[in-house]
FIVOMI-943636 format. One record per residue (C-alpha): x, y, z; residue number from 0; residue in one letter. Coordinates in pm, 1 decimal. Each point is the difference from the previous one (the first is absolute). Example, Ala and Ser with C-alpha at 12.3 -4.5 7.8 and 13.67 -1.06 7.14 Angstrom:
FIVOMI-943636
<roba east="1230.0" north="-450.0" up="780.0" num="0" residu="A"/>
<roba east="137.0" north="344.0" up="-66.0" num="1" residu="S"/>
end
This chain:
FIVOMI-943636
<roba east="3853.9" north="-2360.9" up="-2874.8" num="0" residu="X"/>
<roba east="-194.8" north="-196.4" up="249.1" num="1" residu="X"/>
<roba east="168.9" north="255.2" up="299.9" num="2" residu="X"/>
<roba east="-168.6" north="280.5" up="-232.9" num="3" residu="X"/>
<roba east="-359.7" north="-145.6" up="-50.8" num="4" residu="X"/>
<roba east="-7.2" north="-88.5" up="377.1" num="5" residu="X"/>
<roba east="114.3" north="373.6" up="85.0" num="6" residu="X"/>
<roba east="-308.7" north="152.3" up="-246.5" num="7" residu="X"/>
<roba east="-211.8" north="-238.2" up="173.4" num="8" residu="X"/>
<roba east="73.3" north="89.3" up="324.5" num="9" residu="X"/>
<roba east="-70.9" north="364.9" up="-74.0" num="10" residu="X"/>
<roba east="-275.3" north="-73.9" up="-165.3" num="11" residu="X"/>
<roba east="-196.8" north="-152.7" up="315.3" num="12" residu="X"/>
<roba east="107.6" north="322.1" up="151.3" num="13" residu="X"/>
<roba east="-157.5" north="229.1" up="-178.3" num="14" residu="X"/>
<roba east="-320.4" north="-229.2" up="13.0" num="15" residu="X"/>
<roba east="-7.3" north="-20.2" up="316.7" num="16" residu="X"/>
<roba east="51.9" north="366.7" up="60.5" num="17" residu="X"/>
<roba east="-280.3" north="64.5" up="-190.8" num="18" residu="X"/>
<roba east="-217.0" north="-208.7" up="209.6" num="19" residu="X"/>
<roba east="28.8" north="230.6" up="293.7" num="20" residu="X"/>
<roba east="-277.8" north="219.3" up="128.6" num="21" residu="X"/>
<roba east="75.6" north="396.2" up="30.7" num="22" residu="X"/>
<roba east="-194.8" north="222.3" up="206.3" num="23" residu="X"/>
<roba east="-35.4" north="308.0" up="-94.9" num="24" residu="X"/>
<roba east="-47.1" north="321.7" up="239.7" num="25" residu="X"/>
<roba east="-265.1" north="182.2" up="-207.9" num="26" residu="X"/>
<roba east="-18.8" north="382.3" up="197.2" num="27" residu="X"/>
<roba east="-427.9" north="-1.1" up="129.2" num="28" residu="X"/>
<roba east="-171.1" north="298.0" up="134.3" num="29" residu="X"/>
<roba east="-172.5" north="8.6" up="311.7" num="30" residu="X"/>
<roba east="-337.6" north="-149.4" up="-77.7" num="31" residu="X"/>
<roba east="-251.0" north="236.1" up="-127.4" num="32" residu="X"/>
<roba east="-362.1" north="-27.6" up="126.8" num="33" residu="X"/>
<roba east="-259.3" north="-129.6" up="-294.6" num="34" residu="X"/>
<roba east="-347.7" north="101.1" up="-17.3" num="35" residu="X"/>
<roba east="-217.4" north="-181.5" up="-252.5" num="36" residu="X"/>
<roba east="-318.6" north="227.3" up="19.6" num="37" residu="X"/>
<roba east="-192.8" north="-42.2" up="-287.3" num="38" residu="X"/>
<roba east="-396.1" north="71.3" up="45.3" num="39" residu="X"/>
<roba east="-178.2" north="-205.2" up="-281.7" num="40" residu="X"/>
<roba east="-344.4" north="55.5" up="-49.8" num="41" residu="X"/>
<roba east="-165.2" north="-281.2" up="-213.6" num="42" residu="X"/>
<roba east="-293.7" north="157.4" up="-229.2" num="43" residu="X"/>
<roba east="-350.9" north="-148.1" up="137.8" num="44" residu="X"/>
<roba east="146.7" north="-86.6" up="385.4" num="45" residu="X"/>
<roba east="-29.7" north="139.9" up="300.4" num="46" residu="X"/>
<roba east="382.9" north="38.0" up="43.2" num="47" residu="X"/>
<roba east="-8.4" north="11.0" up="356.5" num="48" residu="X"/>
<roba east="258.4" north="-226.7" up="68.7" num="49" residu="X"/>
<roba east="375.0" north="139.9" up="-76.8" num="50" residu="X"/>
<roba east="367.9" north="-118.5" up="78.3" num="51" residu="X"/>
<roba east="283.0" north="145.4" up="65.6" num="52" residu="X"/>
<roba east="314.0" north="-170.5" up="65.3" num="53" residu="X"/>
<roba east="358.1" north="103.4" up="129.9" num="54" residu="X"/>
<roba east="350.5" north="-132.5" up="-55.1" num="55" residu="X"/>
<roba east="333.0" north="81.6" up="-12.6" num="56" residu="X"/>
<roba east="232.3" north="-33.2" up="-239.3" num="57" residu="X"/>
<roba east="323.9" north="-261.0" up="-13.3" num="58" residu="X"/>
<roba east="310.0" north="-81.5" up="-85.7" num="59" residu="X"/>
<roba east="93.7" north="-191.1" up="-320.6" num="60" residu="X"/>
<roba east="18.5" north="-320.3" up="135.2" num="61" residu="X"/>
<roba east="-319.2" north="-20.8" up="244.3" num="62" residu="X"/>
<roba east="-280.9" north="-224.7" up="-139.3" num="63" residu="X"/>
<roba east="-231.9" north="104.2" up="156.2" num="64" residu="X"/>
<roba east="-195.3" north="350.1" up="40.8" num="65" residu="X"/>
<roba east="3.5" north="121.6" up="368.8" num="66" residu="X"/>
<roba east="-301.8" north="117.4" up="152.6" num="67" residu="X"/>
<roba east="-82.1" north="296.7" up="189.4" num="68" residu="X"/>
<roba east="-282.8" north="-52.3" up="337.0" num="69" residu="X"/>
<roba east="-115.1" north="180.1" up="221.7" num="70" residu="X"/>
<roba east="-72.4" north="334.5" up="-186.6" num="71" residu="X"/>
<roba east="-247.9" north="268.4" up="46.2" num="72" residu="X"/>
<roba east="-205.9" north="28.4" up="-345.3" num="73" residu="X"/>
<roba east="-307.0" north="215.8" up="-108.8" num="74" residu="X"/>
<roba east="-154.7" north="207.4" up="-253.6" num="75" residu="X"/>
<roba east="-186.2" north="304.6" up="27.2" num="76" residu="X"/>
<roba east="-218.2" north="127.6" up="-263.5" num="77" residu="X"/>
<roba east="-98.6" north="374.4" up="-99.6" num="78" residu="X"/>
<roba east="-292.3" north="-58.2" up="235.7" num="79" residu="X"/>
<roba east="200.5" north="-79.5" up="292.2" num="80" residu="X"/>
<roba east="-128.7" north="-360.1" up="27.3" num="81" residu="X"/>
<roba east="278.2" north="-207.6" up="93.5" num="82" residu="X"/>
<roba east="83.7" north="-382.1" up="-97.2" num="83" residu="X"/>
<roba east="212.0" north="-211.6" up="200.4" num="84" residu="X"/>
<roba east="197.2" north="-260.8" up="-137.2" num="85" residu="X"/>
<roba east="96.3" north="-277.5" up="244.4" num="86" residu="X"/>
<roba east="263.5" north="-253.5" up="-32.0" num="87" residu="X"/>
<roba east="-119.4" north="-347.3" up="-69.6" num="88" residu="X"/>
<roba east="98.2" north="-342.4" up="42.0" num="89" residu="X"/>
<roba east="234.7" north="46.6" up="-300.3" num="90" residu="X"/>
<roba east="328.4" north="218.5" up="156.3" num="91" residu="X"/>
<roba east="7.7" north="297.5" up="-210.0" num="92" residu="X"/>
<roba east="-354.2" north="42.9" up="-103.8" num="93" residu="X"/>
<roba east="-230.5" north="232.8" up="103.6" num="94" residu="X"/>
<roba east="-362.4" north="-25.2" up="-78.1" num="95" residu="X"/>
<roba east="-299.9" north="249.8" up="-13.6" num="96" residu="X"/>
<roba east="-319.8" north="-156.4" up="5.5" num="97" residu="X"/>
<roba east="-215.5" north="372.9" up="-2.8" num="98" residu="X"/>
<roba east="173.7" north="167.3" up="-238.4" num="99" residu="X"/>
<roba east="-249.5" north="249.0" up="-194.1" num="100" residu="X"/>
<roba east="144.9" north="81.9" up="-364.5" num="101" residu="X"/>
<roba east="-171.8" north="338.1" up="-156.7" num="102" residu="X"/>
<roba east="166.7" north="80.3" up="-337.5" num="103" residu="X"/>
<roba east="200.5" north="323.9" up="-20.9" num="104" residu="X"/>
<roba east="-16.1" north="11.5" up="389.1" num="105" residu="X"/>
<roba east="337.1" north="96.4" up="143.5" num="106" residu="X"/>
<roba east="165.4" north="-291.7" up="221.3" num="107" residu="X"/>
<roba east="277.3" north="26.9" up="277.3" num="108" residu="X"/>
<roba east="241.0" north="-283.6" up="93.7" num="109" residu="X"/>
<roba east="169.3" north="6.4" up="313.0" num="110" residu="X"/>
<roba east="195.0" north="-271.3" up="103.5" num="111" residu="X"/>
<roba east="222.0" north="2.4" up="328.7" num="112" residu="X"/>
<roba east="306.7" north="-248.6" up="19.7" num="113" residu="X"/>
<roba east="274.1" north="-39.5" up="204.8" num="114" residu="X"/>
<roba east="7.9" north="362.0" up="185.1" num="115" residu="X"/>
<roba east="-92.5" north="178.4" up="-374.8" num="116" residu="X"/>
<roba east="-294.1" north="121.6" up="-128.0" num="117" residu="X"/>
<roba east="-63.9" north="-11.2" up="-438.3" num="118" residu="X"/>
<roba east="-280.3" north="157.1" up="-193.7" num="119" residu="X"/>
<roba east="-166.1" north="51.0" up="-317.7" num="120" residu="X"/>
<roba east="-291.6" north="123.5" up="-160.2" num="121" residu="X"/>
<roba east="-175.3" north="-104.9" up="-325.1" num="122" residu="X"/>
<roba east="-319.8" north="39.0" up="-120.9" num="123" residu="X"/>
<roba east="-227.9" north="-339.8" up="-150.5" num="124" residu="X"/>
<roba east="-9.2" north="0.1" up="-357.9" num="125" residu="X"/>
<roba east="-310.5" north="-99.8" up="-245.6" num="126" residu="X"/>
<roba east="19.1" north="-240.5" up="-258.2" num="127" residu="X"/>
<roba east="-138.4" north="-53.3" up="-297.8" num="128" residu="X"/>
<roba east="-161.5" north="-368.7" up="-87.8" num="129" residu="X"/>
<roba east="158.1" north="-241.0" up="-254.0" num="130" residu="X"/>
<roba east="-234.1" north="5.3" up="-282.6" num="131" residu="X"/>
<roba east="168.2" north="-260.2" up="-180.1" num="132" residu="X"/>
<roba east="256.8" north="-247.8" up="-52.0" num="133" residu="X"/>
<roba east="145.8" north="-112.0" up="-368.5" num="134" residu="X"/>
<roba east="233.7" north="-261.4" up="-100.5" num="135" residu="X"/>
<roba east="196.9" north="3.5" up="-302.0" num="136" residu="X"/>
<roba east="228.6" north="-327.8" up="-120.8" num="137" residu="X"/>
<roba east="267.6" north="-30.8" up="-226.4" num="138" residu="X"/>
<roba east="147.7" north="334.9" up="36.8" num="139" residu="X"/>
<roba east="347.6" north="120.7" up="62.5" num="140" residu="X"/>
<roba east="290.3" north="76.9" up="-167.6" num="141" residu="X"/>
<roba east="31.8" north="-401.2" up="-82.7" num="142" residu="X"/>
<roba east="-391.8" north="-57.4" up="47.5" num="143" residu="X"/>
<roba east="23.2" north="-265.6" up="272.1" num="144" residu="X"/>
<roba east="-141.5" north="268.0" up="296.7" num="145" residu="X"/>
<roba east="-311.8" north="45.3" up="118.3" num="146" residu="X"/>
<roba east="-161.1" north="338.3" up="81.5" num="147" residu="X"/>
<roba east="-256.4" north="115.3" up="249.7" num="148" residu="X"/>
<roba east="-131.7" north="376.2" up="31.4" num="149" residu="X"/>
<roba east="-190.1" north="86.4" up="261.8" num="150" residu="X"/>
<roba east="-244.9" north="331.0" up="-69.0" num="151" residu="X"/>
<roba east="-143.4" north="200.2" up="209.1" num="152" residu="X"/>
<roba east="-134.4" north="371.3" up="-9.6" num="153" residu="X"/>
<roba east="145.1" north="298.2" up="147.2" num="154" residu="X"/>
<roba east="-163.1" north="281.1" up="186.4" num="155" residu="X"/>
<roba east="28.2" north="319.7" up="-254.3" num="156" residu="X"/>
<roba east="-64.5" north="214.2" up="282.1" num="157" residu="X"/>
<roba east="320.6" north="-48.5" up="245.6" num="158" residu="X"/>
<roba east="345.1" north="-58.8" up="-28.3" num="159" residu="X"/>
<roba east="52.7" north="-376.8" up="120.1" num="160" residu="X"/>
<roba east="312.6" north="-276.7" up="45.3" num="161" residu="X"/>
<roba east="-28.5" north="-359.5" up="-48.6" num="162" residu="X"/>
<roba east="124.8" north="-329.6" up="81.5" num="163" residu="X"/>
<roba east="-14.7" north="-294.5" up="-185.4" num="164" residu="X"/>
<roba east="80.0" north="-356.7" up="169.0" num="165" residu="X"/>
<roba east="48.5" north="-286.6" up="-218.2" num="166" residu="X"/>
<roba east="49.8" north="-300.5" up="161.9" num="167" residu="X"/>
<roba east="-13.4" north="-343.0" up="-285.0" num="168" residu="X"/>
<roba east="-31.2" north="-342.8" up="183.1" num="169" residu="X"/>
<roba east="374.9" north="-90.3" up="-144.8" num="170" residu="X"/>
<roba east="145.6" north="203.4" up="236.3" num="171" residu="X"/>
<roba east="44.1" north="122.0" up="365.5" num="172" residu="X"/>
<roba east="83.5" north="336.9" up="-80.3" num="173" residu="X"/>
<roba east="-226.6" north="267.5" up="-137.9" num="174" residu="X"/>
<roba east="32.9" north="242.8" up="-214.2" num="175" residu="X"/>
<roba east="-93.2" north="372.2" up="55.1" num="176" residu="X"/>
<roba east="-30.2" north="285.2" up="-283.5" num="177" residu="X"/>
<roba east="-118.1" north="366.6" up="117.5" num="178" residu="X"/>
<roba east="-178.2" north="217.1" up="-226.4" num="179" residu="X"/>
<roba east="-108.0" north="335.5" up="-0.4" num="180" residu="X"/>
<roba east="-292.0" north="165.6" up="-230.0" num="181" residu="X"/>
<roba east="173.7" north="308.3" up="-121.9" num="182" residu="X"/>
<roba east="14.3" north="-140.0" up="-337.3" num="183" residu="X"/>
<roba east="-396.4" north="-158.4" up="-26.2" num="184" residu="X"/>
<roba east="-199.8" north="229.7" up="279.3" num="185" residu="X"/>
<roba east="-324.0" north="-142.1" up="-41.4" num="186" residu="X"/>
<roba east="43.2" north="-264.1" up="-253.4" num="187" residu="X"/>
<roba east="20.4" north="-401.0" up="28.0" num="188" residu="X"/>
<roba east="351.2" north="-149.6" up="132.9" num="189" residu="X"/>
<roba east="133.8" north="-323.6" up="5.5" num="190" residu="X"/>
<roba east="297.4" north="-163.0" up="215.8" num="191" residu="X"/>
<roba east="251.9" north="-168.4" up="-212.7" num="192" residu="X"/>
<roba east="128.5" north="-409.7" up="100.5" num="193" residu="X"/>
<roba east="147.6" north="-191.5" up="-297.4" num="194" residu="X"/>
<roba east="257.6" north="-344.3" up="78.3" num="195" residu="X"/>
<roba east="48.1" north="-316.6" up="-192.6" num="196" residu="X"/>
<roba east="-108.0" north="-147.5" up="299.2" num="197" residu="X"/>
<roba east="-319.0" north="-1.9" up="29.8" num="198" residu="X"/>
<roba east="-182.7" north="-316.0" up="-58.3" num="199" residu="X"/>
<roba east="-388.9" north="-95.9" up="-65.1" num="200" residu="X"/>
<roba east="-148.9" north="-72.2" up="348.3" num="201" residu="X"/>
<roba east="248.3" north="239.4" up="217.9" num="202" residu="X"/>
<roba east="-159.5" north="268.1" up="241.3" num="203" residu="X"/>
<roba east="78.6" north="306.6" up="-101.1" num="204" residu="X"/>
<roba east="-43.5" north="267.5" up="335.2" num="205" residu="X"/>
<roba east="-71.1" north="361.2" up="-102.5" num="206" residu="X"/>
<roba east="-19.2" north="263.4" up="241.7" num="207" residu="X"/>
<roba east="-49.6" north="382.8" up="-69.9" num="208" residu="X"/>
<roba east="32.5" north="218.7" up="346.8" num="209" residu="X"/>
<roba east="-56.5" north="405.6" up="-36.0" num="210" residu="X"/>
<roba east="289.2" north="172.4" up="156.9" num="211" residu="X"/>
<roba east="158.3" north="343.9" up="46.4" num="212" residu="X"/>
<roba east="281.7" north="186.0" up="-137.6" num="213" residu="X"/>
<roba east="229.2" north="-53.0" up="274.3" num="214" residu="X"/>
<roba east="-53.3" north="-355.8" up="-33.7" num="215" residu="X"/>
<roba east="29.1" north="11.9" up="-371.7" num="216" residu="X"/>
<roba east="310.0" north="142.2" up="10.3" num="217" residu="X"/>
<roba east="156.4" north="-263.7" up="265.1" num="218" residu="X"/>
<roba east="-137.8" north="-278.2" up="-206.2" num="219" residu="X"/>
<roba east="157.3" north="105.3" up="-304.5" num="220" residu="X"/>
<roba east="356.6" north="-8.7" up="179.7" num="221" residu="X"/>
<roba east="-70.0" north="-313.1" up="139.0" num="222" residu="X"/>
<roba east="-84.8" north="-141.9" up="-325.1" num="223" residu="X"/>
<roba east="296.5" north="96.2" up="-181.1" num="224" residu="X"/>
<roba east="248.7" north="-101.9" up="280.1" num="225" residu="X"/>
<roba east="-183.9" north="-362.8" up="-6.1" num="226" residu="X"/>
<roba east="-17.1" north="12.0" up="-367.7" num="227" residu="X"/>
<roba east="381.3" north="72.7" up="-18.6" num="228" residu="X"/>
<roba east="67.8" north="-296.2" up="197.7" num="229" residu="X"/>
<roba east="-265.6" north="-242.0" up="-107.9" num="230" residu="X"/>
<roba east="-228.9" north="20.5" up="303.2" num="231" residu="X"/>
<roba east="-367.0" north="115.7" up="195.7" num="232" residu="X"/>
<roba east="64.9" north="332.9" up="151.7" num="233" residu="X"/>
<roba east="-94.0" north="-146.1" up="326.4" num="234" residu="X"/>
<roba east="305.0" north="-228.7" up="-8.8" num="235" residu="X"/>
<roba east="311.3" north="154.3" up="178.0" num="236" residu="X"/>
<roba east="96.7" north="257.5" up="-212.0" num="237" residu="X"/>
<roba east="368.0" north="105.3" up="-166.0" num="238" residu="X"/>
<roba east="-66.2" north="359.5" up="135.5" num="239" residu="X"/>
<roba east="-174.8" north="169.6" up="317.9" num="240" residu="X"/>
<roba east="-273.6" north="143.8" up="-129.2" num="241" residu="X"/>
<roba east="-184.0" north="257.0" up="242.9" num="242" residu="X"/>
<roba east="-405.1" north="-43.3" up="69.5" num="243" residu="X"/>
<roba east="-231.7" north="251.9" up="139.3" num="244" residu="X"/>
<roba east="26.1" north="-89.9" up="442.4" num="245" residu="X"/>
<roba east="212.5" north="255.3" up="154.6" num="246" residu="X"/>
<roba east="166.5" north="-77.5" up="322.1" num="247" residu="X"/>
<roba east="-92.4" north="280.6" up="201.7" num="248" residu="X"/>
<roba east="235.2" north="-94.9" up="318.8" num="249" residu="X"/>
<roba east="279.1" north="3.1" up="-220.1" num="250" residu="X"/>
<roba east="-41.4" north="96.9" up="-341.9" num="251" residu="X"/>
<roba east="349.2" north="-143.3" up="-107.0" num="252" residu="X"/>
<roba east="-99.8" north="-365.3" up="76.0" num="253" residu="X"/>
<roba east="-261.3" north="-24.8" up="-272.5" num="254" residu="X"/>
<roba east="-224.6" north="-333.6" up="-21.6" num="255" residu="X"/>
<roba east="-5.6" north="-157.1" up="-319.6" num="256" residu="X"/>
<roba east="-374.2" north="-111.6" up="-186.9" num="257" residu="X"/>
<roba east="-299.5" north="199.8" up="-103.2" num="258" residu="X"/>
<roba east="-340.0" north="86.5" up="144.2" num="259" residu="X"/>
<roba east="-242.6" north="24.7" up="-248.0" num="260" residu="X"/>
<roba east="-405.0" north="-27.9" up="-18.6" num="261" residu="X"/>
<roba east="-143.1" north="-152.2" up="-337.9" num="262" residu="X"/>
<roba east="-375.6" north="-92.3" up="-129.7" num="263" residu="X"/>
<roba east="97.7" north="-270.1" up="-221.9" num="264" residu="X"/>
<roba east="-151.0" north="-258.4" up="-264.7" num="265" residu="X"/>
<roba east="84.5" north="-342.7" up="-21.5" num="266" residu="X"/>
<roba east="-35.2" north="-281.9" up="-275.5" num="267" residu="X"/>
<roba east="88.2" north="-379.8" up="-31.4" num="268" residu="X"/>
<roba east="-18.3" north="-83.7" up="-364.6" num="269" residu="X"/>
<roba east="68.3" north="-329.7" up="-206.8" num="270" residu="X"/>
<roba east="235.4" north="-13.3" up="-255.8" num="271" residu="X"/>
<roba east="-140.4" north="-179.6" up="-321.6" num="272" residu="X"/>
end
């Protein structure tokens, strides 16, 4: 018996052991794609003159850290031929416009040349609409321990418009984003949506509304439902490639991932009580 309980033992510490070791595992990567975070946000009641845009790549699984892109050529050109240069800062990767002239529903052109290839895209500024109001409403909920907060604003009856809603509650690092569109209430008050049993009196609660176009609309909505799906912000990695509006015109096949967009947008910081 003893021979026996020293035997299971012994294979015992075995299969401890074995499970102590550390496996690699050879995931398959693709050759790194170019990112181009070009986002022109135009802040109601500013001049809006300065802009960023900033370029990256993308990684494999296990990097931990986002690598950079320098030394690009990057500019806009508006419907009026005026032309912004964006020049790399002291921060690798981002490119900064300091005379950047935003005129809503003007038509915008990115151009950005990289590493022997050229991308484009063109976009035109969106209007916005002001938030008229913000409401909070407590105790609601399927088990009445959430807290609600709609924020209104009024939509242009005249035009067919896209928005984007950015939530972002002091609790956490991540926001949250909810696109609209005003088939459904052309002309009529709106409000954006947040409810969570965690917010708390005293929190900031961030609310931005940015005007945006179809296109864009469109995008976000596929983004949201990937990062929804898996618990995320659509500007995390996401589970799927999901194509944006720059066009690599040297060589259409090796297509950048991000979005260029141009937004008016309206921005609150309320108090939850």
């Amino acid at each position: 018996m003893k021979k026996i309980k020293i035997i299971v033992a012994f294979i015992g510490l075995i299969l401890i052991s074995s499970c102590e070791k550390v496996v690699d595992i050879d995931l398959n990567t693709m050759e790194p794609k170019l990112v181009i975070d070009a986002a022109i946000k135009w802040q109601k009641g500013t001049v809006g003159n300065i802009q960023t845009i900033k370029l990256s790549t993308t990684s494999s699984y296990y990097d931990t850290q986002i690598p950079t892109v320098s030394g690009a050529t990057v500019f806009i050109t508006d419907a009026a031929n005026n032309v912004f240069n964006f020049v790399e800062s002291n921060v690798a990767g981002s490119y900064v416009c300091s005379n950047f002239t935003p005129v809503l529903n003007r038509n915008y052109t990115l151009t950005v040349n990289s590493n022997g290839s050229t991308y484009t895209a063109t976009e035109s500024l969106k209007p916005v609409p002001q938030i008229d109001r913000i409401e909070q409403i407590n105790n609601t909920g399927f088990s009445a321990d959430a807290t609600e907060i709609k924020s209104y604003y009024t939509d242009n009856g005249t035009t067919q418009d896209y928005y984007l809603f950015k939530f972002k509650p002091s609790y956490t690092a991540i926001p949250i984003y909810f696109a609209q569109e005003d088939i459904s209430y052309q002309g009529n008050q709106i409000f954006g949506l947040y409810r969570s049993d965690k917010l708390k009196p005293g929190q900031n609660f961030e609310v931005t509304l940015s005007g945006i176009s179809k296109q864009y609309f469109n995008y976000m909505r596929i983004l949201i439902s990937i990062a929804g799906n898996s618990s995320g912000s659509p500007f995390q990695s996401p589970s799927a490639t999901v194509r944006g509006n720059i066009i690599n015109t040297t060589n259409e096949a090796n297509y950048p991932l991000g979005y260029f967009s141009l937004s008016e947008q309206d921005y609150r910081n309320y108090i939850v009580n």
